[in-house]
C-alpha positions in Angstrom: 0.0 0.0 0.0 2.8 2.3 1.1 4.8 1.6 -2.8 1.0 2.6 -4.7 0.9 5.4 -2.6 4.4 6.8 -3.4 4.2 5.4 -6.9 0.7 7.9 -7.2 2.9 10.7 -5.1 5.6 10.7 -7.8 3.0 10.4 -10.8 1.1 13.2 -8.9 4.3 15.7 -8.6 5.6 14.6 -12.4 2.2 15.7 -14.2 2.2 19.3 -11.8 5.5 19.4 -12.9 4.9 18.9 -16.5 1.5 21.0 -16.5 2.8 24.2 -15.1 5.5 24.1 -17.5 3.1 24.2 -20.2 0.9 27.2 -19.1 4.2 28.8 -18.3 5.2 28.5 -21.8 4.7 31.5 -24.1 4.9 29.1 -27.0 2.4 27.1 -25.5 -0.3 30.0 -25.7 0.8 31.0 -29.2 0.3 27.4 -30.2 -3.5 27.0 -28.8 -4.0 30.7 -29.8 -3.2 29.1 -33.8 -5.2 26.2 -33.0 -8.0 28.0 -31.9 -7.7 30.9 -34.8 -8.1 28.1 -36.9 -10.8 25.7 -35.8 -12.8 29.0 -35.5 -12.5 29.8 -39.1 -13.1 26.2 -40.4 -16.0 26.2 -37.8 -17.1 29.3 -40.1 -16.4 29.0 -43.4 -18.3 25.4 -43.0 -21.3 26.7 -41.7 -21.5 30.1 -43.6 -19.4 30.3 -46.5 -21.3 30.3 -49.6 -21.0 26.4 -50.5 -21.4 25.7 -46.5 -23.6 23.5 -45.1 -26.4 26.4 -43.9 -26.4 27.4 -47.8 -26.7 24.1 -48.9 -30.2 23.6 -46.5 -31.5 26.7 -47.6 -31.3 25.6 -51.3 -32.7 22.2 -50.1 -35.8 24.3 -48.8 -36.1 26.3 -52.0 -35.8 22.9 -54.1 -38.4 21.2 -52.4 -41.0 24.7 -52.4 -40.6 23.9 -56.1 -41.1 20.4 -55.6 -37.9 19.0 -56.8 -37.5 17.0 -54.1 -33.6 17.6 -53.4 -31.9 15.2 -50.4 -32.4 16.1 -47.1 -29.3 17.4 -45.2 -28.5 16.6 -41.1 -26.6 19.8 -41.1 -25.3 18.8 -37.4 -23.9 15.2 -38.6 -22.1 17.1 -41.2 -20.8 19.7 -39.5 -19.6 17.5 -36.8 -18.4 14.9 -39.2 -16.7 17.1 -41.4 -15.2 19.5 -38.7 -13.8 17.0 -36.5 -11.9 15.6 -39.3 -10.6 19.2 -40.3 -9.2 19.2 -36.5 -7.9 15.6 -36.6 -5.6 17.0 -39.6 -4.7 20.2 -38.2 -3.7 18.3 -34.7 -1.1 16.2 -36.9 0.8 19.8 -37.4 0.3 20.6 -33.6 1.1 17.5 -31.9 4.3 17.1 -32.9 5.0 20.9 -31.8 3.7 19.8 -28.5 5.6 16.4 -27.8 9.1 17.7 -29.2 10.2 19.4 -25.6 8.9 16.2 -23.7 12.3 14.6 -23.5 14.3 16.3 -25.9 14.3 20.3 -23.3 15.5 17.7 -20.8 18.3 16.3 -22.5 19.3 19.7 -23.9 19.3 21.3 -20.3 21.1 18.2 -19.3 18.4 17.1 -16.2 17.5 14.0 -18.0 20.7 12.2 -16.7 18.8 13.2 -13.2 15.6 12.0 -14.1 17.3 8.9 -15.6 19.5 8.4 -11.9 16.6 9.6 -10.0 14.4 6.8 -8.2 11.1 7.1 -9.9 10.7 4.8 -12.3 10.9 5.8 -16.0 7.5 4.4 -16.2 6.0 6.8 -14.3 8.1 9.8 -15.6 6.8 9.3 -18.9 3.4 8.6 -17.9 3.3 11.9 -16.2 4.6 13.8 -19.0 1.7 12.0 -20.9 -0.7 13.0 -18.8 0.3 16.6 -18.3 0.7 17.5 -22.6 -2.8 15.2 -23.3 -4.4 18.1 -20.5 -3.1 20.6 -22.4 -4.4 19.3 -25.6 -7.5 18.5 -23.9 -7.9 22.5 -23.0 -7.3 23.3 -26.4 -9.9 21.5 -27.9 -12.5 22.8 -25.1 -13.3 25.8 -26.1 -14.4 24.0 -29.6 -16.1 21.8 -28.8 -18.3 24.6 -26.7 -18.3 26.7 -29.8 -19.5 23.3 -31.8 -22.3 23.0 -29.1 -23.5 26.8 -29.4 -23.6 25.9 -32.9 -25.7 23.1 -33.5 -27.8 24.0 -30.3 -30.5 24.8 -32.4 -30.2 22.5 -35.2 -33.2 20.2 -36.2 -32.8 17.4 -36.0 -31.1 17.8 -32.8 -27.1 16.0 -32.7 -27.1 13.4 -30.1 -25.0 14.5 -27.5 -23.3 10.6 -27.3 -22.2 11.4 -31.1 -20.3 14.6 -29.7 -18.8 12.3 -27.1 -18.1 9.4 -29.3 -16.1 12.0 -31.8 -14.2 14.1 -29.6 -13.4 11.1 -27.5 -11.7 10.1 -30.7 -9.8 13.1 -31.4 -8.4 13.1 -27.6 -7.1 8.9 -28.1 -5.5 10.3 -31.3 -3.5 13.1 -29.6 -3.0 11.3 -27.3 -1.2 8.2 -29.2 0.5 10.8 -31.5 1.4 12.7 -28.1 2.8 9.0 -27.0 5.1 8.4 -29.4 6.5 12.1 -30.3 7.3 11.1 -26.6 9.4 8.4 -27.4 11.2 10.1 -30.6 11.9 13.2 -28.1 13.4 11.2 -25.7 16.1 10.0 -28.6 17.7 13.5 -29.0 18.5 17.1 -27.6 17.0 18.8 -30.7 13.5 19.9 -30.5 13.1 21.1 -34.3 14.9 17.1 -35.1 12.5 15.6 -32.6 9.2 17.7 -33.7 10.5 16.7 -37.8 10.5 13.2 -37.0 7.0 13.3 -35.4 5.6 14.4 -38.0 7.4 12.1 -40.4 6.2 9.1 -38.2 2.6 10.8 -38.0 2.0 11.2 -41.8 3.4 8.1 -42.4 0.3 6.4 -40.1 -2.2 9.0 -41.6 -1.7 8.0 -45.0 -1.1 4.5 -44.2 -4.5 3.0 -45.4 -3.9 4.4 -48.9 -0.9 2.6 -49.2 -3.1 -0.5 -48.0 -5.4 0.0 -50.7 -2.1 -0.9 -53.3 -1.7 -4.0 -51.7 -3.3 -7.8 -52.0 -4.6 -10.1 -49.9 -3.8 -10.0 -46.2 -0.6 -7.8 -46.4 -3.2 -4.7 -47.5 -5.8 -5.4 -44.6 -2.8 -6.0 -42.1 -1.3 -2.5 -42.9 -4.2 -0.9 -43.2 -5.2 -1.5 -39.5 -2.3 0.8 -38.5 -3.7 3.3 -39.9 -4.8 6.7 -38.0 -6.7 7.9 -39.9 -9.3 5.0 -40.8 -10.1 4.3 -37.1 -10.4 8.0 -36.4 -12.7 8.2 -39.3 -15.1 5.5 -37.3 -15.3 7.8 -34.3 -15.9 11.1 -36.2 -19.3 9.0 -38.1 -20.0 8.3 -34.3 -18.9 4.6 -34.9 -18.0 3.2 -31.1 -15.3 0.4 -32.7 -13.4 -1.8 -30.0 -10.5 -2.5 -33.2 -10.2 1.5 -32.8 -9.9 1.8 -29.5 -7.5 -1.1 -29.2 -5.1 0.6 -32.3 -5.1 3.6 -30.4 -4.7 1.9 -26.6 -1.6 0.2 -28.1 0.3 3.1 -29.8 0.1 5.0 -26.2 1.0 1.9 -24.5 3.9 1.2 -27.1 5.2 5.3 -27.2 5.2 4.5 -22.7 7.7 1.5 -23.4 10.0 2.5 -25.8 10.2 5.8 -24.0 11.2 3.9 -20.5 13.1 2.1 -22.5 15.3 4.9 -24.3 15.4 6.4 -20.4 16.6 3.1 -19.4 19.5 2.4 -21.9 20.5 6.1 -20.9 20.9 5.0 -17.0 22.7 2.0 -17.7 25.1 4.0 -20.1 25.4 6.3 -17.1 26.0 3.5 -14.8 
């Protein structure tokens, strides 16, 4: 009982640590000030521009006074659909900017040796530092998600808040297994610009991945194509609650926490 409770202690004092850091960090307010810039004017240009989904109903309205009979809309599945997906891709440029300092600041201001020498386990370093840049992300997307709500409060028929919960709970297990393994690939070097570039390598690479699975036969092709980010996040953004998703995602955060205690690991027994 005593070993949990110092184990939660250290966690505890690692994620503080790690959090504070980040609203400390101008860069860290010029980053969510982009992201949110952004998501604001995709939220608009969606719903007002003149080919966005409100213009697109209000021709659907006009076709069927005529009696044309044009296809109905569900301007909040849309939206939500559609916007969510615009995040997802503007998260793979911000993520990487997020995860490079994890490791890499440390290194560079040479207390990694410490935290490598020190007695908490690497484990739960990492899993702090997790914790503490998926909150941050998670305070990002906030305010969006409320704007989102305000948004489709009135819409008819009304979004099922479950869909909301279902798609944004998808975005944060992406971050979060992007976050996982920019981790790891921080933890490899004392460059930040090095460790945010291979990130993002790493990232497009699992984006794009299903395409590439789509030039393949046979098993190889379906094999690849369940690494793939962006086909699972797909599912939760159509409101689709898939346990293969959840699983893909589960098991890059779990595998960016081992190879990052890992890399910590080889560094302490150099040291030693």
């Amino acid at each position: 009982m005593t070993s949990i409770r110092t184990v939660l202690g250290n966690l505890a004092a690692i994620y503080r640590r790690e959090l504070q850091g980040y609203f400390a960090s101008p860069l860290s307010y010029i980053i969510a000030g982009v992201f949110w810039l952004l998501g604001g004017f995709f939220l608009t240009v969606i719903l007002l521009s003149p080919d966005g989904l409100i213009a697109q109903v209000a021709r659907q309205d006009q076709a069927g006074q005529l009696g044309l009979g044009a296809p109905s809309v569900d301007v909040a599945y849309e939206f939500l659909q559609y916007y969510l997906g615009l995040l997802g891709s503007l998260s793979m440029f911000v993520l990487p900017i997020l995860s490079m300092g994890l490791y890499a600041e440390e290194r560079k201001q040479g207390t990694l040796e410490l935290l490598a020498t020190s007695p908490i386990t690497n484990w739960v370093v990492a899993l702090g530092k997790l914790m503490a840049v998926v909150t941050f992300y998670t305070t990002m997307v906030l305010p969006l998600m409320f704007c989102e709500a305000i948004a489709l409060g009135a819409s008819e028929p009304a979004i099922s808040p479950l869909l909301m919960i279902i798609g944004h709970g998808g975005l944060i297990l992406l971050a979060a297994s992007v976050l996982s393994l920019g981790m790891f690939l921080s933890s490899l070097t004392s460059s930040t610009v090095l460790s945010a570039f291979m990130t993002f390598a790493l990232v497009m690479f699992l984006w794009i991945v299903d395409a590439l699975a789509r030039s393949l036969p046979g098993a190889s092709g379906e094999a690849l194509a369940h690494l793939s980010l962006l086909k699972h996040f797909t599912d939760f953004t159509q409101g689709i609650l898939d346990t293969s998703g959840i699983v893909l995602f589960v098991s890059y955060i779990l595998l960016g926490l081992f190879l990052t205690a890992q890399s910590i690991e080889t560094l302490r027994f150099q040291r030693n």
